[in-house]
SEBA-742298 format. One record per residue: residue number from 1; residue in one letter; z, y, x of N, C-alpha, C, CB in turn. Coordinates in Angstrom, 1 decimal. Each point is the difference from the previous one (the first is absolute). Glycine has a CB too. Layout:
+-----+---------+--------+---------+--------+--------+----------+---------+--------+---------+--------+--------+----------+---------+
| num | residuo |   n_up | n_north | n_east |  ca_up | ca_north | ca_east |   c_up | c_north | c_east |  cb_up | cb_north | cb_east |
+-----+---------+--------+---------+--------+--------+----------+---------+--------+---------+--------+--------+----------+---------+
| NUM |       A |      Z |       Y |      X |      Z |        Y |       X |      Z |       Y |      X |      Z |        Y |       X |
...
+-----+---------+--------+---------+--------+--------+----------+---------+--------+---------+--------+--------+----------+---------+
END
This chain:
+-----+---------+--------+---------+--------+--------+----------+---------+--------+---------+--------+--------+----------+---------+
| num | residuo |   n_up | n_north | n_east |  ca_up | ca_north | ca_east |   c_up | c_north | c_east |  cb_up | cb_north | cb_east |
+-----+---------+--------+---------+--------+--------+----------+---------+--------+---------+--------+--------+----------+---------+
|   1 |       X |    0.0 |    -1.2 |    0.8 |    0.0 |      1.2 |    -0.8 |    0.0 |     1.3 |    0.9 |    1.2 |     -1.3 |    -1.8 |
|   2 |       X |   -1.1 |     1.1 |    3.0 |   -0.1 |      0.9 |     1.2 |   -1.7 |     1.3 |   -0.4 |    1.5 |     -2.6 |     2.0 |
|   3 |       X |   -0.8 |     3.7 |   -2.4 |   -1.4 |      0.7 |    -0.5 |    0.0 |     1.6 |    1.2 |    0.2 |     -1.1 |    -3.3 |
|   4 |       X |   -1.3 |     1.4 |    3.4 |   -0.4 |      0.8 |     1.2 |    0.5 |     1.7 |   -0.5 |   -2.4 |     -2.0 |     0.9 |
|   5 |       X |    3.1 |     2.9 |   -0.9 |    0.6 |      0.6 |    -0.3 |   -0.5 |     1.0 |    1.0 |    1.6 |     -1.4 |    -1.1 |
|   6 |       X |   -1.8 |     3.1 |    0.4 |   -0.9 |      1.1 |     1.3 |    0.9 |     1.0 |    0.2 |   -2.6 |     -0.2 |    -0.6 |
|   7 |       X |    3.0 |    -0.3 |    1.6 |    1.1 |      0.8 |     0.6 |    0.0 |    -0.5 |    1.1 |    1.3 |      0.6 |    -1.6 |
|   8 |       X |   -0.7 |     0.3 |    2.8 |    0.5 |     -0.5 |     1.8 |    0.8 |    -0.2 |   -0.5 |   -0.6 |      1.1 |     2.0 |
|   9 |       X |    1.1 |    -2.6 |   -1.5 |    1.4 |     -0.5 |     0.4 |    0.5 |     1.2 |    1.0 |   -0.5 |     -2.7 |    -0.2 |
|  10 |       X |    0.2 |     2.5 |    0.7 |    0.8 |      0.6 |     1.5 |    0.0 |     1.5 |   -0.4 |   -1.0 |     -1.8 |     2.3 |
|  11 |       X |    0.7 |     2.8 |   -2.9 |   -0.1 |      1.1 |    -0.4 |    1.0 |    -0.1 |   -1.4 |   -2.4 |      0.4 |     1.2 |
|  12 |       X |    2.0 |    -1.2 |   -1.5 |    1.0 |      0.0 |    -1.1 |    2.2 |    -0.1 |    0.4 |   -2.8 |     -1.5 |    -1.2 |
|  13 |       X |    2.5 |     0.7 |    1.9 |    1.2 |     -0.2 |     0.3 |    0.8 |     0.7 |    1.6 |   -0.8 |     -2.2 |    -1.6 |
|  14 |       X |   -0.4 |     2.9 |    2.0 |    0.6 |      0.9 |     0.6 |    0.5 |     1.5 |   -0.7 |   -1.4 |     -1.4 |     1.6 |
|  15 |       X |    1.0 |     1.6 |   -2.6 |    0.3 |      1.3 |    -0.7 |    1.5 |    -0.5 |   -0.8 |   -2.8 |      1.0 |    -0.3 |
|  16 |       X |    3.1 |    -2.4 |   -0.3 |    1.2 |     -0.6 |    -0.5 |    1.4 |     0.5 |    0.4 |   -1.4 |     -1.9 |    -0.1 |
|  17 |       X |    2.7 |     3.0 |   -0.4 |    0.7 |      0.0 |     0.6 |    1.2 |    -1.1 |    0.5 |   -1.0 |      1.9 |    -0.9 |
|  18 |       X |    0.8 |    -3.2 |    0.3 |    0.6 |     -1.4 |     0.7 |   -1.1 |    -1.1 |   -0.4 |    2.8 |      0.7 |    -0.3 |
|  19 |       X |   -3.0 |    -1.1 |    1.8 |   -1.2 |     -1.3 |     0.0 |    0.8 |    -0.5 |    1.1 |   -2.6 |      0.8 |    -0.7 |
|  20 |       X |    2.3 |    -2.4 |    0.1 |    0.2 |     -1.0 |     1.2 |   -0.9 |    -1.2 |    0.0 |    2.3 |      0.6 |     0.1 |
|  21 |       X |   -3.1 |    -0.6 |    1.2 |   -0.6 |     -1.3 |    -0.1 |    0.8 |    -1.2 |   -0.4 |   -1.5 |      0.8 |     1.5 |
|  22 |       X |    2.3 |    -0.9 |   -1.1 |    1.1 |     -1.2 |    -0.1 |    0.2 |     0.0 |   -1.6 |    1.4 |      0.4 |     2.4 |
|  23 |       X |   -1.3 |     0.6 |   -3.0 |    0.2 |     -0.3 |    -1.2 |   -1.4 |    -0.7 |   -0.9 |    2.1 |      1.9 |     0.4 |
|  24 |       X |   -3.1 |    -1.4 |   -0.2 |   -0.9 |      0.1 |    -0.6 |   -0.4 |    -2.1 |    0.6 |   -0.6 |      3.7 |    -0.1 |
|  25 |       X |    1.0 |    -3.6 |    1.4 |    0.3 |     -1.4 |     0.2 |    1.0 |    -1.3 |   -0.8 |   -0.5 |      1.5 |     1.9 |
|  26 |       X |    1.5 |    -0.6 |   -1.8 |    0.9 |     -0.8 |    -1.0 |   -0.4 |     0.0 |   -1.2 |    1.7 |      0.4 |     1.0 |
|  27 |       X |   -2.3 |     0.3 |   -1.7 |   -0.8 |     -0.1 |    -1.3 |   -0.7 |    -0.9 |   -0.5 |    0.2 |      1.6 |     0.2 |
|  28 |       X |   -1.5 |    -2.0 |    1.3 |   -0.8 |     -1.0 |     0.0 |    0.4 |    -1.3 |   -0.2 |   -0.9 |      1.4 |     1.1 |
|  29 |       X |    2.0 |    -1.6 |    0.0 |    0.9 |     -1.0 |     0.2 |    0.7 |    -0.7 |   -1.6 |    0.5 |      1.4 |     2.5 |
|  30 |       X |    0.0 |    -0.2 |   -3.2 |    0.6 |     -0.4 |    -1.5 |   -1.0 |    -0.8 |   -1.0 |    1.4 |      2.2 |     0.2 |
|  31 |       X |   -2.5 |    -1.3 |   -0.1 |   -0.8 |     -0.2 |    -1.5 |   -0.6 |    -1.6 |    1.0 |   -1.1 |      3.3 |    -1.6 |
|  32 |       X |    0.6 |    -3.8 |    2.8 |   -0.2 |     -1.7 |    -0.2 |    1.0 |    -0.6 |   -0.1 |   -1.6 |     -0.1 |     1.3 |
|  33 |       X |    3.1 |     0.2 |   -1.5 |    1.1 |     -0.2 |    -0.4 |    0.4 |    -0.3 |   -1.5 |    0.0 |      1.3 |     2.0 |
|  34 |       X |   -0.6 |    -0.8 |   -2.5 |    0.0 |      0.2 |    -1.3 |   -0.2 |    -1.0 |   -1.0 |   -0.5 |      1.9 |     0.8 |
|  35 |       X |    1.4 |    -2.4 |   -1.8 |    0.1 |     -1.1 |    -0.7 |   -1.6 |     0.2 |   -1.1 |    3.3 |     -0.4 |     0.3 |
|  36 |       X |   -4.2 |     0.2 |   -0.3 |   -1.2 |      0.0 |    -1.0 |    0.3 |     0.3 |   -1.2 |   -1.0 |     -1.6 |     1.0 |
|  37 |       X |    2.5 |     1.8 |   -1.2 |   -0.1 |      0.3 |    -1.6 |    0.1 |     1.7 |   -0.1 |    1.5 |     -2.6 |    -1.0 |
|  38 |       X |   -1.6 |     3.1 |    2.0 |    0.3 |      1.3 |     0.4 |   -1.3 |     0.9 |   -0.3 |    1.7 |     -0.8 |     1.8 |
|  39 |       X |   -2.7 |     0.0 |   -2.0 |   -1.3 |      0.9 |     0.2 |   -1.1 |     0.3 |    0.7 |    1.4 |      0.5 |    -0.7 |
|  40 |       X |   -0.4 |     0.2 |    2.3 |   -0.2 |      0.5 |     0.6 |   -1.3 |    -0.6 |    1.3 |    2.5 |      1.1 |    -1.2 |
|  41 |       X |   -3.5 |    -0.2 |    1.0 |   -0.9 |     -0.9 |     1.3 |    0.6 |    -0.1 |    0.8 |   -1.7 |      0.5 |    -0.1 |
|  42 |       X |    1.4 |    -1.5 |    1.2 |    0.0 |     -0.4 |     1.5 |   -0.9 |     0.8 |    0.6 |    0.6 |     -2.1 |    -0.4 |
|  43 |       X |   -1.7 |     2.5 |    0.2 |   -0.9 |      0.9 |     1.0 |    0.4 |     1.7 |   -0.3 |   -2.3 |     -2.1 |     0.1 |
|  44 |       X |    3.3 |     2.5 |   -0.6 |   -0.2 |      1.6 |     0.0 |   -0.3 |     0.7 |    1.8 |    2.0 |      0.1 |    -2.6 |
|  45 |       X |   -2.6 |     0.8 |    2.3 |   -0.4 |      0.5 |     1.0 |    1.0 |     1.1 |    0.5 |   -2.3 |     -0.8 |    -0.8 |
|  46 |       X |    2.1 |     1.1 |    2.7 |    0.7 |      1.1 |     0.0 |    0.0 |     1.3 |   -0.6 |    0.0 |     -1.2 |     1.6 |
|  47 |       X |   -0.9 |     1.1 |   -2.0 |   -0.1 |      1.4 |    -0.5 |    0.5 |     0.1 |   -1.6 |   -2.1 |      0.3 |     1.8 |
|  48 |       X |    2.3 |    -1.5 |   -2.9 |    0.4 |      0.0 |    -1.1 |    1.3 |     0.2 |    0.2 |   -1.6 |     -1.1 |    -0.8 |
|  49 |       X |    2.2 |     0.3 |    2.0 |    1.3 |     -0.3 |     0.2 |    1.0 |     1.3 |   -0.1 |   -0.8 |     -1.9 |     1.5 |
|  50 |       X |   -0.3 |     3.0 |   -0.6 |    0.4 |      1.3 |     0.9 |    0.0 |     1.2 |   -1.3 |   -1.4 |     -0.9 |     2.9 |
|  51 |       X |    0.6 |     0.1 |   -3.7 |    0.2 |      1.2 |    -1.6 |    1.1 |    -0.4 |   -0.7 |   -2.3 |      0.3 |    -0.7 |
|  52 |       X |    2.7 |    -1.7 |    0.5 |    1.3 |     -0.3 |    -0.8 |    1.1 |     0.8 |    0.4 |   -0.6 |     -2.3 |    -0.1 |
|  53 |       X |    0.6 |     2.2 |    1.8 |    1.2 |      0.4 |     1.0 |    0.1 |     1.7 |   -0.1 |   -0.5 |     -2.3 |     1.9 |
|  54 |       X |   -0.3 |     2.8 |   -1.8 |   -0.4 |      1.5 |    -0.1 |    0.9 |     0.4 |   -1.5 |   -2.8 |      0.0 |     1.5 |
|  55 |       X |    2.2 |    -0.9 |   -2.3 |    0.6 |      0.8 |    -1.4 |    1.4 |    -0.7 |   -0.3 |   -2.5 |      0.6 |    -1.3 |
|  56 |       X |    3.0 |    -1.3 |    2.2 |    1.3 |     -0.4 |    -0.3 |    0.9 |     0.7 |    0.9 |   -0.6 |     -2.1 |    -0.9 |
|  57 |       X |   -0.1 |     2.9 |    1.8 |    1.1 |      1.2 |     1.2 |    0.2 |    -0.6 |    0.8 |    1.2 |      1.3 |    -1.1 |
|  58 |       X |   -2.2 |    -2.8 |    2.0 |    0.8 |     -1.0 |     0.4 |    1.0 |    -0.7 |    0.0 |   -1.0 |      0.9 |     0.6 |
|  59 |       X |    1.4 |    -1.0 |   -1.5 |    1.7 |     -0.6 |    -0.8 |   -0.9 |    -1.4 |   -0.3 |    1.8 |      2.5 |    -1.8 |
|  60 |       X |   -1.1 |    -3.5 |    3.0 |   -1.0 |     -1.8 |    -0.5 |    0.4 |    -0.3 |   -0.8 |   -0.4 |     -1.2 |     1.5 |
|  61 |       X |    1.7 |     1.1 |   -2.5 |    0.4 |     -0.7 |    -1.2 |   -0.6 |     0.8 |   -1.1 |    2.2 |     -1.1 |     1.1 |
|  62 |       X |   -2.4 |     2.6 |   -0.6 |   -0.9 |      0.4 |    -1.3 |   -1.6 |    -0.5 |    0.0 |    1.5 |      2.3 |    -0.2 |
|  63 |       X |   -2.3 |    -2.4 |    1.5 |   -1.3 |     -0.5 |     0.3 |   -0.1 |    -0.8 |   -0.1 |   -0.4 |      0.9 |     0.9 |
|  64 |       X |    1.3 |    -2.5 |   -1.1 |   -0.3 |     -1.3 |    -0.7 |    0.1 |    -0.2 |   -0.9 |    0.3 |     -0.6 |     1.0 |
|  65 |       X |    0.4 |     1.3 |   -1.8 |    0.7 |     -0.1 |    -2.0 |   -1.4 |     1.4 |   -0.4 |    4.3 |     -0.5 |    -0.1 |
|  66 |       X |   -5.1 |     1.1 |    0.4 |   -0.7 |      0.6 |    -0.2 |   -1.6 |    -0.7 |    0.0 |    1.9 |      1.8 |     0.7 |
|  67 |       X |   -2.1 |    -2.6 |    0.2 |   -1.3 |     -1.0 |     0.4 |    0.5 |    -1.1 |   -1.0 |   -0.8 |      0.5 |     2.9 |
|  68 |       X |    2.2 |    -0.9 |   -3.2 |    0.0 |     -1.3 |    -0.6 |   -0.3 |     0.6 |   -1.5 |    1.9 |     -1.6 |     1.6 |
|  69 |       X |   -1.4 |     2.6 |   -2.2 |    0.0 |      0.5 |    -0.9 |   -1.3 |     0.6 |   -0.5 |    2.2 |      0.1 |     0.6 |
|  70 |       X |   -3.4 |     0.4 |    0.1 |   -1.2 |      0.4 |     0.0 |   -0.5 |    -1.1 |   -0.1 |    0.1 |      1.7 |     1.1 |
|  71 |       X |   -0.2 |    -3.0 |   -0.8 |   -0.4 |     -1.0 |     0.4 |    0.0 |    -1.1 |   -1.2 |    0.8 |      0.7 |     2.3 |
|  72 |       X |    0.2 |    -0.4 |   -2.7 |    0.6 |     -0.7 |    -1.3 |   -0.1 |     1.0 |   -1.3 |    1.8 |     -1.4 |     1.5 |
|  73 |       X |   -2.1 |     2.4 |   -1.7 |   -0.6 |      1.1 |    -0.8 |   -2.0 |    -0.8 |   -0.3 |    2.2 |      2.6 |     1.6 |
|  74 |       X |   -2.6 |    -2.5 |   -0.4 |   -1.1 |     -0.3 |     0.1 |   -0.6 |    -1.3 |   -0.6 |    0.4 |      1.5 |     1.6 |
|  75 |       X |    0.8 |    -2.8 |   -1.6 |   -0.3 |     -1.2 |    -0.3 |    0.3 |     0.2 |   -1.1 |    0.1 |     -1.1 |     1.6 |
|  76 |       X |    0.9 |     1.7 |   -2.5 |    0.3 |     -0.1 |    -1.4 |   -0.8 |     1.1 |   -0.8 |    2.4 |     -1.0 |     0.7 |
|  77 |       X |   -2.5 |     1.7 |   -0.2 |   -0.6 |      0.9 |    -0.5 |   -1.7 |     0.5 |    0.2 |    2.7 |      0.3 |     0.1 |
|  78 |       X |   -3.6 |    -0.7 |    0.0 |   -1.2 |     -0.3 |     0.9 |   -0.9 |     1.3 |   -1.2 |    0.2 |     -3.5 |     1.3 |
|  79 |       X |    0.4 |     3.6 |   -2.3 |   -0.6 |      1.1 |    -1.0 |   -0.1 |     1.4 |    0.7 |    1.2 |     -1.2 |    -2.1 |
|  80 |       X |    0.2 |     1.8 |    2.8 |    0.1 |      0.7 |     0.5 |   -0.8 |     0.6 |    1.9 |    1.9 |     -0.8 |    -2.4 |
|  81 |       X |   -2.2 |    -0.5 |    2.2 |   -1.0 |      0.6 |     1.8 |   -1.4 |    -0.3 |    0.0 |    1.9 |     -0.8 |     1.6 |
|  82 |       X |   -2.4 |     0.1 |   -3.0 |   -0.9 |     -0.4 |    -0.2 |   -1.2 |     0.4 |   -1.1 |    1.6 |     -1.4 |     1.0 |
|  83 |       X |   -2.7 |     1.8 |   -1.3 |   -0.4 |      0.7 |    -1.1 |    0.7 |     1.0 |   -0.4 |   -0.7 |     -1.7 |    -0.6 |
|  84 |       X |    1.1 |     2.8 |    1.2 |    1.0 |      0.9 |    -0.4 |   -1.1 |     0.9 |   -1.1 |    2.0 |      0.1 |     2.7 |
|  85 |       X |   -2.5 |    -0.1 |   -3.8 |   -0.4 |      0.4 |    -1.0 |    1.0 |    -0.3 |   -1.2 |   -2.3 |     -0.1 |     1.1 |
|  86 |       X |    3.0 |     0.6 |   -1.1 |    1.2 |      0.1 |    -1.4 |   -0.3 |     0.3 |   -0.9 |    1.5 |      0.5 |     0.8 |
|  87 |       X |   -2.2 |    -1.9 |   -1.7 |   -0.4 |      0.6 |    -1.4 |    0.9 |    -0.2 |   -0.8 |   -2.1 |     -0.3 |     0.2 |
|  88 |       X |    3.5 |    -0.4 |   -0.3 |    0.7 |     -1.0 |    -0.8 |    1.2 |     1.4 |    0.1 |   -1.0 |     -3.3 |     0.8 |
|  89 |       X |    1.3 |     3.3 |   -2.1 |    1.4 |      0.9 |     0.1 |    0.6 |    -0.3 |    0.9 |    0.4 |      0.2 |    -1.9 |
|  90 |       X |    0.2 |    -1.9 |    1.6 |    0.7 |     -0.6 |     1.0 |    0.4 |     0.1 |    1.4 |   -0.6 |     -0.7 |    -1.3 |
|  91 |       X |   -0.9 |     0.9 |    1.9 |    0.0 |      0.1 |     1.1 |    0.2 |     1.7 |    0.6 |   -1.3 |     -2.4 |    -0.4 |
|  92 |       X |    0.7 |     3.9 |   -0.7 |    0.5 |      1.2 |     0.5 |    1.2 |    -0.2 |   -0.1 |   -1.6 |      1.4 |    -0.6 |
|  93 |       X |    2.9 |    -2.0 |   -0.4 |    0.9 |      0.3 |     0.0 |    0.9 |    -0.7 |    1.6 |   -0.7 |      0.5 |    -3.0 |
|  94 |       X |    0.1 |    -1.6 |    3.1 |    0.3 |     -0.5 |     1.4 |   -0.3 |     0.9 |    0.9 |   -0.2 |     -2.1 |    -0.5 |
|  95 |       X |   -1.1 |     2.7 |    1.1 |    0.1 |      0.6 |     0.7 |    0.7 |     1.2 |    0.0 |   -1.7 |     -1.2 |     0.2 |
|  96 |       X |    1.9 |     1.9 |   -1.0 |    0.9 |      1.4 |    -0.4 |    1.5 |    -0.2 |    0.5 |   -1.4 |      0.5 |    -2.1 |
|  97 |       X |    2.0 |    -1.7 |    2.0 |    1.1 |     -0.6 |     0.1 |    0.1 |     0.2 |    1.4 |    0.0 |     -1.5 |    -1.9 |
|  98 |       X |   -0.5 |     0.9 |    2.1 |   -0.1 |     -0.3 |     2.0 |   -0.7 |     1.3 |    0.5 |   -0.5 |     -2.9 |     0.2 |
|  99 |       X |    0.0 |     3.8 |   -0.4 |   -0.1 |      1.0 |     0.2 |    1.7 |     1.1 |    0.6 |   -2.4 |     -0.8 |    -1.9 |
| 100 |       X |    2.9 |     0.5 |    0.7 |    1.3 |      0.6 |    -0.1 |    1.2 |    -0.5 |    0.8 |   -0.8 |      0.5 |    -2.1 |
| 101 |       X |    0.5 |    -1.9 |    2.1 |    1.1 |     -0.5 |     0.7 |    0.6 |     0.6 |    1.4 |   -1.0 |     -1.9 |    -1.2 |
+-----+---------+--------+---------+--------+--------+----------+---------+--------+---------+--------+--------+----------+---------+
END
């Protein structure tokens, strides 16, 4: 599921006010770790990794419960990342929801 993303790594994470390869390492390390009922690919790339980690402030226990939780959003929910044309009440009122959250 490893997808090619346009952005520098290395630009990217040099502007980051906390980066660690190590971490972004330990991240890799977790998700082939990971029991299958979790979701979560085995091939995320560094660079997906390095967006999780960025919008969690580098905090790992927020950057794993955020990829498991994205991850598991995406498997249960496949309406919302998929065909995003909301013709169904149902579905504006879902999106509006999560909007707000």
């Amino acid at each position: 599921m490893s997808v090619d993303l346009e952005f520098d790594y290395n630009e990217a994470t040099a502007a980051m006010d906390k980066f660690s390869q190590e971490d972004i390492n330990e991240l890799r390390s977790w998700t082939q770790k990971l029991d299958k009922s979790k979701y979560v690919p085995k091939d995320l790339s560094d660079k997906q990794l390095v967006l999780f980690y960025n919008a969690c402030y580098g905090d790992m226990d927020k950057t794993k419960a955020c990829i498991e939780k994205y991850y598991s959003c995406r498997k249960n929910g496949p309406e919302l990342f998929d065909n995003r044309i909301l013709k169904t009440d149902e579905l504006k009122q879902s999106a509006e929801v999560l909007c707000y959250q």
